[in-house]
C-alpha positions as CSV (number, residue, x, y, z in Angstrom):
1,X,0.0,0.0,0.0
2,X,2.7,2.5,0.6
3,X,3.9,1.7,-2.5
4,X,1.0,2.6,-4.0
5,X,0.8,5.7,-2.5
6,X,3.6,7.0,-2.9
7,X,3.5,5.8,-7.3
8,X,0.1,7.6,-7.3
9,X,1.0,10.9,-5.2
10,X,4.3,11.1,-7.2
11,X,2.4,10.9,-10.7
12,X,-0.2,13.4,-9.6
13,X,2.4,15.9,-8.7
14,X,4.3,15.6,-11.6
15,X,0.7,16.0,-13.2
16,X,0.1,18.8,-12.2
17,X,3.1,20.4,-13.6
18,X,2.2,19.5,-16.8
19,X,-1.6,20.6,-16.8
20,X,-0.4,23.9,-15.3
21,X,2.5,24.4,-18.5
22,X,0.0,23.3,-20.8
23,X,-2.5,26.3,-20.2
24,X,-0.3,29.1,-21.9
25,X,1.0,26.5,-24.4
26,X,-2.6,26.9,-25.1
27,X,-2.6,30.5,-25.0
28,X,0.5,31.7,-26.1
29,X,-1.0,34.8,-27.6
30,X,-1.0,36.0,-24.0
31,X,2.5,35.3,-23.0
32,X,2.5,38.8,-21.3
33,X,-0.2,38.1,-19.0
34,X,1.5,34.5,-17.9
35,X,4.8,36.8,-17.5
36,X,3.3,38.8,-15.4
37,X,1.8,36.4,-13.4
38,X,4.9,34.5,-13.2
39,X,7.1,37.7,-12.1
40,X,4.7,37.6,-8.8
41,X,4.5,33.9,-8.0
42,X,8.7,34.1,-8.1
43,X,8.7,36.7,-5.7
44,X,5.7,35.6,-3.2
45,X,7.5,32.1,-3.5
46,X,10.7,33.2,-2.4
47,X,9.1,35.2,0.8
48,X,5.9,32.9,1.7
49,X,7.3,29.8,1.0
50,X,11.4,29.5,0.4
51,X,12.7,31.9,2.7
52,X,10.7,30.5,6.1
53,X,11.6,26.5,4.7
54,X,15.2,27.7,4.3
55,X,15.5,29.7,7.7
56,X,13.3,26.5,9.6
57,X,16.1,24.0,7.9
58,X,19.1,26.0,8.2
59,X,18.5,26.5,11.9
60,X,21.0,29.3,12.6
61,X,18.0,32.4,13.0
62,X,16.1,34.3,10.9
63,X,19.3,36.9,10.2
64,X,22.0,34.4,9.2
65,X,18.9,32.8,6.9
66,X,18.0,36.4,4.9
67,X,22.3,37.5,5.0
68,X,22.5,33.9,2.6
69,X,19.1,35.4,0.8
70,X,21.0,38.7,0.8
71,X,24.3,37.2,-0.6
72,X,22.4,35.0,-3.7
73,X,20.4,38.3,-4.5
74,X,23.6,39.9,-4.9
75,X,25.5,37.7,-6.7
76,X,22.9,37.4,-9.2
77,X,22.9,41.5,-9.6
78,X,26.7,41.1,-10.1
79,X,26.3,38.4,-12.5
80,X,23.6,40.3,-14.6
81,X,24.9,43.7,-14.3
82,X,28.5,42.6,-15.3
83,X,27.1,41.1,-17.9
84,X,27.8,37.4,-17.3
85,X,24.4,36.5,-17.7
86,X,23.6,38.7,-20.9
87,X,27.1,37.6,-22.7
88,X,28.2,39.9,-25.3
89,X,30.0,39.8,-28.6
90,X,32.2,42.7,-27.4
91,X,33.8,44.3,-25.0
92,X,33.2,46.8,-22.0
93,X,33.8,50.3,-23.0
94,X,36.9,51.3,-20.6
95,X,35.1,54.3,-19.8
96,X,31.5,53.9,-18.6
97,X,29.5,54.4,-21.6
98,X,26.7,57.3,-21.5
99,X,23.8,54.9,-22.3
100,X,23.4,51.4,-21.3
101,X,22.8,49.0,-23.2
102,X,19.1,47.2,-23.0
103,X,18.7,44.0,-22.0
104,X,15.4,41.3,-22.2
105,X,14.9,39.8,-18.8
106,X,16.4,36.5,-17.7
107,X,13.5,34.8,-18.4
108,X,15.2,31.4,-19.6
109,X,17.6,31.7,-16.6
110,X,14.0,31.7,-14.6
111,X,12.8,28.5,-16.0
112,X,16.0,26.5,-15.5
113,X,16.2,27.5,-12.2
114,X,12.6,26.2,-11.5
115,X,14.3,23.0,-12.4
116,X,16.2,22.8,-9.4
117,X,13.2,24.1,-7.1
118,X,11.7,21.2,-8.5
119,X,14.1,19.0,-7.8
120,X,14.1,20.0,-4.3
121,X,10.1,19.4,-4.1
122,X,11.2,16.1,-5.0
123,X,13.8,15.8,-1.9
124,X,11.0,17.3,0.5
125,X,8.4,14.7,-1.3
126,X,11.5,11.8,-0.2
127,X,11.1,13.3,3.0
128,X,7.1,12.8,3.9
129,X,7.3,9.5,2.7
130,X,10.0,8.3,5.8
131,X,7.8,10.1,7.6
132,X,4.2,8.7,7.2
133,X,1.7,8.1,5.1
134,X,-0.3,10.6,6.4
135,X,2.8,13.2,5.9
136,X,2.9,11.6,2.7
137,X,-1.1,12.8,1.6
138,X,-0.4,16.6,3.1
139,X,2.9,17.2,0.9
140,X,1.8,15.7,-1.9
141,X,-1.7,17.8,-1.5
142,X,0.4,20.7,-1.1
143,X,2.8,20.2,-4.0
144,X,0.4,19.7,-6.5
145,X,-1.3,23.0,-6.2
146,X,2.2,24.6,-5.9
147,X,3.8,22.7,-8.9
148,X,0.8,23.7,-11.2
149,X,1.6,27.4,-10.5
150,X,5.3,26.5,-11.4
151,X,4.0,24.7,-14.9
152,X,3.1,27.7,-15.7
153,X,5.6,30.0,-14.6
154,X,8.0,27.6,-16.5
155,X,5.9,27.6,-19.8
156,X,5.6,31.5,-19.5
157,X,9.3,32.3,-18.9
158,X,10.8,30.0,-21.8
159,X,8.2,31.7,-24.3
160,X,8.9,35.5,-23.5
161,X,12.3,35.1,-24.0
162,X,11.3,34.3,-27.3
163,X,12.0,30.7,-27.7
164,X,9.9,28.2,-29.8
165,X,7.3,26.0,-28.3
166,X,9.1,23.0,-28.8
167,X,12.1,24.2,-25.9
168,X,9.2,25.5,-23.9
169,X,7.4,21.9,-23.9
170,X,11.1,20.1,-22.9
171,X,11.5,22.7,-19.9
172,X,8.0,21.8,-18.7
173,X,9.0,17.8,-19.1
174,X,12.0,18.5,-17.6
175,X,10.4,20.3,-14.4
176,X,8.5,17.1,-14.1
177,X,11.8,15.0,-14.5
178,X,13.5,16.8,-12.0
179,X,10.9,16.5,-9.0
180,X,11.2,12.3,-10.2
181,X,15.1,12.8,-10.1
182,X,14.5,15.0,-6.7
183,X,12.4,11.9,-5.3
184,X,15.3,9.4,-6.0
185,X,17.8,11.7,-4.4
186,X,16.0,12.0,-1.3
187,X,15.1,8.4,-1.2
188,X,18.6,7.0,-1.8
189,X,20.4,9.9,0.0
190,X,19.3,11.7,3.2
191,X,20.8,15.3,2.9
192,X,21.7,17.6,6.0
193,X,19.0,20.1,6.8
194,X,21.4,22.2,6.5
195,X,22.3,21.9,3.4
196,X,19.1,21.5,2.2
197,X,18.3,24.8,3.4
198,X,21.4,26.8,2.3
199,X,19.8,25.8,-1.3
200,X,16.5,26.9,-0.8
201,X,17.8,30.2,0.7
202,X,19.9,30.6,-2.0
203,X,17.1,29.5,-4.6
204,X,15.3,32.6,-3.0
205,X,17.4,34.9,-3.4
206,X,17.7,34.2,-7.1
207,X,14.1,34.2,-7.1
208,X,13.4,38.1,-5.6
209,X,16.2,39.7,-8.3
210,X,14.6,37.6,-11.1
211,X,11.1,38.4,-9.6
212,X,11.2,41.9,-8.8
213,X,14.3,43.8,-10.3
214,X,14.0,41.8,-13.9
215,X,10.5,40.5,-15.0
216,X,8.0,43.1,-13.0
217,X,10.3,45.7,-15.1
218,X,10.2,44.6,-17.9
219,X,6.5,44.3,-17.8
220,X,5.6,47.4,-16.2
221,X,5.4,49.8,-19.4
222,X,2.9,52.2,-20.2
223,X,1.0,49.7,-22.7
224,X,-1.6,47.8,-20.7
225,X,-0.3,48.6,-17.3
226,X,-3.2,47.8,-15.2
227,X,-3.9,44.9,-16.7
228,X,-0.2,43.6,-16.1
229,X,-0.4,44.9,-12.2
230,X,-3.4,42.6,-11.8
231,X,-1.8,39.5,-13.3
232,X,1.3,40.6,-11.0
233,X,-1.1,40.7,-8.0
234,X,-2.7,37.9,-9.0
235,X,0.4,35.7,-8.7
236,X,1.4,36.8,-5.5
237,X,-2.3,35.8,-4.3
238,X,-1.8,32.2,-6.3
239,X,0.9,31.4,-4.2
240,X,-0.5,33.2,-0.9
241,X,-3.8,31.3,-1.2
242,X,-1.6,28.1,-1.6
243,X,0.6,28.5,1.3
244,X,-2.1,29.3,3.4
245,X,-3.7,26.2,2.3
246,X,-0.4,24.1,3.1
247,X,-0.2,25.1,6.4
């Protein structure tokens, strides 16, 4: 039976990644509004959901917790801003150039990340099942209402940044693949809360500068503004309404 249980939570989980990516395949005409959305479930999941799992499983306080959020947000700043995420063909100007030069967000960096969120789900899915079957139920409730928001936010991120439908429909199958790979991790490896939670802080961090210095941006122009707030909003209540739910 626990078997069973455990097949049957697993494939509705990884279910519902794929029913949520499928909805803007569907409606790719609106990618803007599925950005939008996405830009606020990234950020609401890094503060309602990653930060307070990292901090409980890191166990050193709430301030060493948001100094690692701290420290991911800024490396990723670096990395964009220097231009090691948004490779050129040539070279920085030795003097500061007058105007800088425009970037599209980092959508695709977005989606791949997502990967390794999922593949933590996985671990944390590992996890309930040691526990009980009951524990088992709860997660995997949880998850599956959480990993159709990120089926979409996947979708949605690969097709802003301009990229067919076909490497949109791969990063969705691999979101799925990597809460499987996550789940045979944690079964065949128990990890340190520790480290564990160094990741998910760190995934947090990545996930406010993506969230709300890059995508809400780059979708805030002048053109359909209030429509794009309310998708924003609408995100952030997604994933509100969700953790509320989970806990």
């Amino acid at each position: 039976m626990p078997i069973i249980l455990t097949c049957a939570t697993l494939a509705v989980v990884a279910g519902a990644t794929l029913a949520g990516g499928t909805i803007p395949l569907h409606l790719e005409r609106h990618t803007r509004v599925f950005l939008s959305f996405s830009a606020g479930t990234l950020v609401a999941l890094a503060l309602l959901e990653l930060v307070p799992a990292g901090a409980e499983a890191l166990g050193r306080g709430l301030h060493a917790a948001l100094l690692v959020v701290l420290g991911a947000f800024l490396t990723t700043l670096l990395l964009d801003k220097l231009h090691v995420l948004h490779p050129h063909a040539h070279a920085m100007d030795a003097d500061c150039p007058p105007e800088e030069h425009e970037h599209r967000p980092l959508a695709m960096h977005g989606a791949v990340g997502l990967l390794v969120h999922s593949a933590v789900d996985g671990i944390a899915l590992a996890a309930a099942v040691r526990e009980s079957p009951e524990a088992l139920l709860a997660v995997g409730v949880a998850l599956s209402a959480h990993k159709f928001a990120d089926g979409i936010t996947t979708v949605s991120l690969v097709l802003t940044h301009h990229h067919r439908r076909r490497a949109a429909i791969r990063l969705l199958l691999g979101n799925a693949a990597s809460l499987l790979l996550g789940f045979a991790v944690g079964v065949a490896v128990t990890l340190g809360r520790a480290q564990l939670g160094s990741l998910v802080l760190v995934m947090a961090g990545f996930f406010l500068y993506l969230g709300a210095s890059d995508l809400i941006p780059a979708v805030m122009t002048p053109v359909c503004r209030t429509r794009d707030v309310f998708a924003t909003a609408c995100g952030m209540a997604a994933v509100g309404v969700i953790t509320l739910l989970g806990h």
